[in-house]
C-alpha positions in Angstrom: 19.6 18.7 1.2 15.9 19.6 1.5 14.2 16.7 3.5 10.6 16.3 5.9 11.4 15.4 9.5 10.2 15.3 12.9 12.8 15.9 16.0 9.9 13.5 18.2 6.9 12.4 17.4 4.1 14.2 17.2 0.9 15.7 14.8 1.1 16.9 11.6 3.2 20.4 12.4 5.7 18.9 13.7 6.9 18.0 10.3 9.8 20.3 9.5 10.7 21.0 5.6 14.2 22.1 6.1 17.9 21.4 5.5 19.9 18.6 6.4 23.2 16.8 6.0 23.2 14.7 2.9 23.4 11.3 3.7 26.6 8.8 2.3 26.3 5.5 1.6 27.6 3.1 3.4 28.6 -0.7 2.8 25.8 -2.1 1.3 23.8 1.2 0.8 22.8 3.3 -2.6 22.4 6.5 -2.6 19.5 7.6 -4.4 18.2 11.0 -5.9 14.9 10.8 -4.7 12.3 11.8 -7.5 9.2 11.1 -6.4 7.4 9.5 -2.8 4.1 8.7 -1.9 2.2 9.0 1.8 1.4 6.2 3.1 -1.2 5.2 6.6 1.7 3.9 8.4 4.2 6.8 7.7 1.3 8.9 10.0 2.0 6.4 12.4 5.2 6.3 13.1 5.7 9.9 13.2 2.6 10.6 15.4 4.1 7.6 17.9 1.1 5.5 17.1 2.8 3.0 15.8 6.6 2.7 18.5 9.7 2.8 16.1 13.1 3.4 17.4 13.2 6.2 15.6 16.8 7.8 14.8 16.4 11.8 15.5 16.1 13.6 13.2 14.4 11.4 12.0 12.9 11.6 8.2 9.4 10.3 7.7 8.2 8.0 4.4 8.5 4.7 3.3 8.3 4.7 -0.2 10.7 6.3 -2.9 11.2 6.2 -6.9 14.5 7.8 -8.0 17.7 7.8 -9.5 20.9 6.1 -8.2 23.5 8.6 -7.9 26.4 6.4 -5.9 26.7 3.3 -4.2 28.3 2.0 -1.5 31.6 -0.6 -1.3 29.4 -4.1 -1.4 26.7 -2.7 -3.2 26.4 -4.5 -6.9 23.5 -5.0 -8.3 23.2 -1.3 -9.0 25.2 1.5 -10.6 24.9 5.2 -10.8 22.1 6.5 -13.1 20.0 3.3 -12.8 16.1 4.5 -11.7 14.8 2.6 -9.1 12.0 2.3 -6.6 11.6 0.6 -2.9 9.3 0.5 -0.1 9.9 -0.6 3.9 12.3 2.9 4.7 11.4 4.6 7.8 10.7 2.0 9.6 12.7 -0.4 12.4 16.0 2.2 12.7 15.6 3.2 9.3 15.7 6.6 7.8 12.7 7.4 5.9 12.4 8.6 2.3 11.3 12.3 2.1 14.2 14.0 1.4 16.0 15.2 -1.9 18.2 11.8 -1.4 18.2 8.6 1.1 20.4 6.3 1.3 19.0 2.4 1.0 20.1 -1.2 1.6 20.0 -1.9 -1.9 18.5 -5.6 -1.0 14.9 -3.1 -0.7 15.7 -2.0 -4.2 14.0 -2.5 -7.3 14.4 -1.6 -10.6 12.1 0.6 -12.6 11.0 -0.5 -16.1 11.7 1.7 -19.3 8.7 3.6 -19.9 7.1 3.6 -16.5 6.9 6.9 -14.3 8.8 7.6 -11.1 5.0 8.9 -9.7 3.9 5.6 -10.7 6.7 3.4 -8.8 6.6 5.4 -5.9 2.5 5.2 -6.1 2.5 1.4 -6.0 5.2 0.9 -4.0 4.0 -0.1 -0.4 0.2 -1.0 -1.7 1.4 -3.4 -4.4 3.9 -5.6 -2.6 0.8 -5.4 0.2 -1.6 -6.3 -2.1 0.4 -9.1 -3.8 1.5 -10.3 -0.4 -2.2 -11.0 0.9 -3.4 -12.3 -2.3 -1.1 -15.2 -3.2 1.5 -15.2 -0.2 -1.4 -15.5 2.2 -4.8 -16.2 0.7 -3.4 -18.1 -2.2 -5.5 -17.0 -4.8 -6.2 -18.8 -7.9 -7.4 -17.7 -11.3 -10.7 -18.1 -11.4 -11.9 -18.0 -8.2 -13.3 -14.7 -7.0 -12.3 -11.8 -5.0 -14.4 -9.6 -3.0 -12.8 -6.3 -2.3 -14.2 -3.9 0.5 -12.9 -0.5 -0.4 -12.0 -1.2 -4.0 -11.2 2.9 -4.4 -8.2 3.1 -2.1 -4.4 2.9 -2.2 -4.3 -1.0 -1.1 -8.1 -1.8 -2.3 -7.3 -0.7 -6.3 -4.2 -2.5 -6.1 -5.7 -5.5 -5.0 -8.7 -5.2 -7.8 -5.8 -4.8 -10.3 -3.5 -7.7 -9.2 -6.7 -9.9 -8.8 -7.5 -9.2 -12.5 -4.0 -9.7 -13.7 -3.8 -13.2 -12.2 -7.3 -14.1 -13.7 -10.1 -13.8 -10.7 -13.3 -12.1 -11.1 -13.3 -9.5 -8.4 -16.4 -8.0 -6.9 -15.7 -4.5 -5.5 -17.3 -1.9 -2.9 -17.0 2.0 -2.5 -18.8 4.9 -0.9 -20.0 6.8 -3.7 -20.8 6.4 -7.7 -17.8 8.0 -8.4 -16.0 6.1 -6.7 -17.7 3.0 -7.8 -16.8 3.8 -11.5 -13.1 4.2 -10.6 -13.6 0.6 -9.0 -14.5 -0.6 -12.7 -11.7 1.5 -14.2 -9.4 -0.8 -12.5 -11.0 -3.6 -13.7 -13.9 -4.6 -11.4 -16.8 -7.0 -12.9 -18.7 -6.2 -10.4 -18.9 -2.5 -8.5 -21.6 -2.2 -5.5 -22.2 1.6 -3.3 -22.6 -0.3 -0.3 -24.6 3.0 0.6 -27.2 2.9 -1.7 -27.3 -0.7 -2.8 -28.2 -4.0 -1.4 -24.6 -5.7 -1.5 -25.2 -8.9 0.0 -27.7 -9.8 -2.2 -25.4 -8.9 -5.7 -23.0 -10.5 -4.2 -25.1 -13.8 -4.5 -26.8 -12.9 -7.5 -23.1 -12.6 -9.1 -21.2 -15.4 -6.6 -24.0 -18.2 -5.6 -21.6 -20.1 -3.9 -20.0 -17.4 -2.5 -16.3 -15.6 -2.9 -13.2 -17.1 -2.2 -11.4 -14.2 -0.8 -12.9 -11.6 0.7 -10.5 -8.7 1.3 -10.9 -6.3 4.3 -9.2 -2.5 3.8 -11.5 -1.3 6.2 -10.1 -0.5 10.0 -13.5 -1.9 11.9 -14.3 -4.8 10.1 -18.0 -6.2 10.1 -17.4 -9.9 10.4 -21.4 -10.4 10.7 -21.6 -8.6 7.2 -19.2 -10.6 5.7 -18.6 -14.5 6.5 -22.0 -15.1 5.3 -20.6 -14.2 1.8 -17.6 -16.6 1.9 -17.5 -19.6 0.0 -16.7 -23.0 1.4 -13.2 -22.5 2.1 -12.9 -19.1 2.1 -10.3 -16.5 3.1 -10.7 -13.6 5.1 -7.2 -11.5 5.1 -7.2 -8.7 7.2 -4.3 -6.0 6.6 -5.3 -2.6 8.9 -7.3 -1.9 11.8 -4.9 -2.4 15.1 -7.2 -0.9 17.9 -10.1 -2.8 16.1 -11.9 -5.6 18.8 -14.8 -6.4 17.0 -17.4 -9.4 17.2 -16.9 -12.7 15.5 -18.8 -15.3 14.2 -17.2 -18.3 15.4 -19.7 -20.6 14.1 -21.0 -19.8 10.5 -16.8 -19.1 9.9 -15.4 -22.4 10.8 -18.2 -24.7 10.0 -17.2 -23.6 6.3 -13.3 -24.6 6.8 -12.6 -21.0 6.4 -9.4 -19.1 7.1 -8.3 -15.8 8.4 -5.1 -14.3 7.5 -3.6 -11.2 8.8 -0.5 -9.6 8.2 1.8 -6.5 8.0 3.7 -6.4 5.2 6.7 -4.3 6.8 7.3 -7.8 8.6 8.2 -9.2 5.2 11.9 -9.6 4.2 13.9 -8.6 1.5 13.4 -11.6 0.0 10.0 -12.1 0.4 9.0 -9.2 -1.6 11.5 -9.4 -4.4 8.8 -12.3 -6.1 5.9 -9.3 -5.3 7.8 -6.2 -7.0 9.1 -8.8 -10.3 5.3 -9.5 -10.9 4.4 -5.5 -10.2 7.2 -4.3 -12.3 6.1 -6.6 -15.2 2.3 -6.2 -14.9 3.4 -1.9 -14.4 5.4 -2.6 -18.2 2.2 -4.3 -19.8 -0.2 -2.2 -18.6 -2.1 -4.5 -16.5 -1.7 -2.2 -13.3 -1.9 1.3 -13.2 -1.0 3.5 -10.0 -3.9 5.3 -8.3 -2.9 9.0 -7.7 -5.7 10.7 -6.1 -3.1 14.2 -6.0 0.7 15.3 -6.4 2.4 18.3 -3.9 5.8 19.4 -3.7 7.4 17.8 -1.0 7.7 21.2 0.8 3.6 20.5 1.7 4.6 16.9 3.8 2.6 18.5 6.8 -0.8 19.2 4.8 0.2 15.9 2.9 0.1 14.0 6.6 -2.8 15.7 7.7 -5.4 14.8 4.6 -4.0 11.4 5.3 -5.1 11.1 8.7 -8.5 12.9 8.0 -9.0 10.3 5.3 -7.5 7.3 7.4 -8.6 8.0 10.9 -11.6 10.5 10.7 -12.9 8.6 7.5 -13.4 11.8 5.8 -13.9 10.9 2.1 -10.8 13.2 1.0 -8.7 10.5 -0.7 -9.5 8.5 -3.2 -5.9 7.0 -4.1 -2.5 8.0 -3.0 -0.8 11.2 -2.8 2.9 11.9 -4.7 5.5 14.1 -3.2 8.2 15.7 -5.4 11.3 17.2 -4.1 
């Protein structure tokens, strides 16, 4: 099979596009004609040694997959062959990745994929919905009505988070770079979309929230605490979901004197369990409509290295070049 693999870590050309064994299932496992996959921060990570994985070599980058199951394993019943299904958490902990023509998946990661909705789209929301509904309800335990302030509401996690927000009934303020990207904030849903470039977002924020937001959501990897406890509510949460090498300053006293709360997380250190309730609720609001995957481009999987490489000038050098996720297709 045709598959994207490194033989160690390393940049972006170390990606190989090339032939390997096809994997079998084993007790447990499905097998899964993979259809479409999406590029994710973390899947530079791992492959650049960022991010320490015992990685098994060769070792096939990508977390994410939408496909078609073509066998399963002895043990493995919940699915059969020609179901379509999507998962998240592969390449990751021992685990082969997903950018190959097929992978072969504990199906306790799988999910099924409603009638009508695209493989693209599965694969797209993937790894950004279950993070998005992880930090929103798991962690900051948001409640409709109450609002959300989003700090990159363009992105792969930051649009899902608009878009789950809005599903579950909070007003949701949201920030971006430029106008255009601004308007795609509203397309998702935003009441409220701020160019923290060009305008004054502190003070629409309290012209819109007087009493301030009650979760304010942080995509960005060097957070600006000083910017942003003054805009919490009594009570807030913060949740914090990138930046690792990030050390910056903290105001201690204006946070706690509010009884606010800071919540970080990974959401690869969720189980199985754990984000079954996140991809029933995706699956559904994905059927109605209410969410809508943000697919800034889709390559053939034979361009994983140039994929990898706009991720990380995007991600890491903060070059503008992604506004959404990009799709792979064997």
């Amino acid at each position: 099979m045709k598959a994207a693999y490194i033989n160690a870590p390393g940049p972006a050309d170390t990606l190989i596009f090339g032939d390997l064994p096809q994997p079998q299932p084993r007790p447990g496992e499905v097998l899964v004609r993979v259809r479409a996959v999406s590029v994710n921060p973390i899947d530079t990570y791992v492959r650049a040694g960022i991010v320490k994985m015992n990685l098994p070599l060769p070792f096939i980058v990508g977390c994410d997959l939408a496909g078609v199951v073509e066998a399963v394993g002895t043990e493995a019943k919940r699915f059969k062959p020609g179901d379509r299904v999507w998962c998240s958490n592969q390449g990751l902990f021992g685990r082969q990745g997903t950018f190959a023509e097929f992978a072969c998946v504990e199906e306790r990661w799988l999910n099924a994929i409603p009638t009508k909705v695209r493989d693209e789209d599965a694969a797209t929301v993937a790894l950004v919905g279950i993070t998005a509904h992880l930090g929103l309800f798991a962690k900051a335990r948001l409640q409709a009505g109450e609002t959300v302030f989003v700090n990159g509401g363009a992105g792969g996690v930051g649009s899902m988070v608009v878009q789950l927000a809005k599903a579950a009934g909070a007003r949701v303020i949201a920030t971006a770079g430029s106008d255009e990207r601004v308007a795609k904030c509203r397309t998702f849903g935003a009441d409220l979309a701020l160019n923290h470039r060009t305008q004054d977002v502190a003070a629409a924020v309290k012209e819109f929230a007087p009493a301030g937001v009650n979760v304010f959501w942080e995509t960005q990897r060097e957070p600006d605490f000083d910017k942003a406890v003054p805009l919490l509510a009594p009570r807030g949460r913060y949740v914090l979901m990138a930046g690792r090498e990030a050390r910056p300053v903290f105001p201690v006293g204006p946070f706690y004197v509010k009884d606010c709360s800071l919540h970080g997380f990974a959401m690869f250190n969720a189980t199985p369990d754990e984000q079954r309730p996140c991809a029933d609720d995706l699956n559904r609001w994905l059927a109605e409509g209410k969410v809508r995957a943000n697919i800034d481009r889709v390559l053939p999987l034979s361009e994983a290295a140039a994929a990898h490489r706009l991720q990380e000038e995007s991600t890491l050098q903060k070059s503008g070049a992604l506004a959404g996720k990009i799709v792979l297709k064997p």
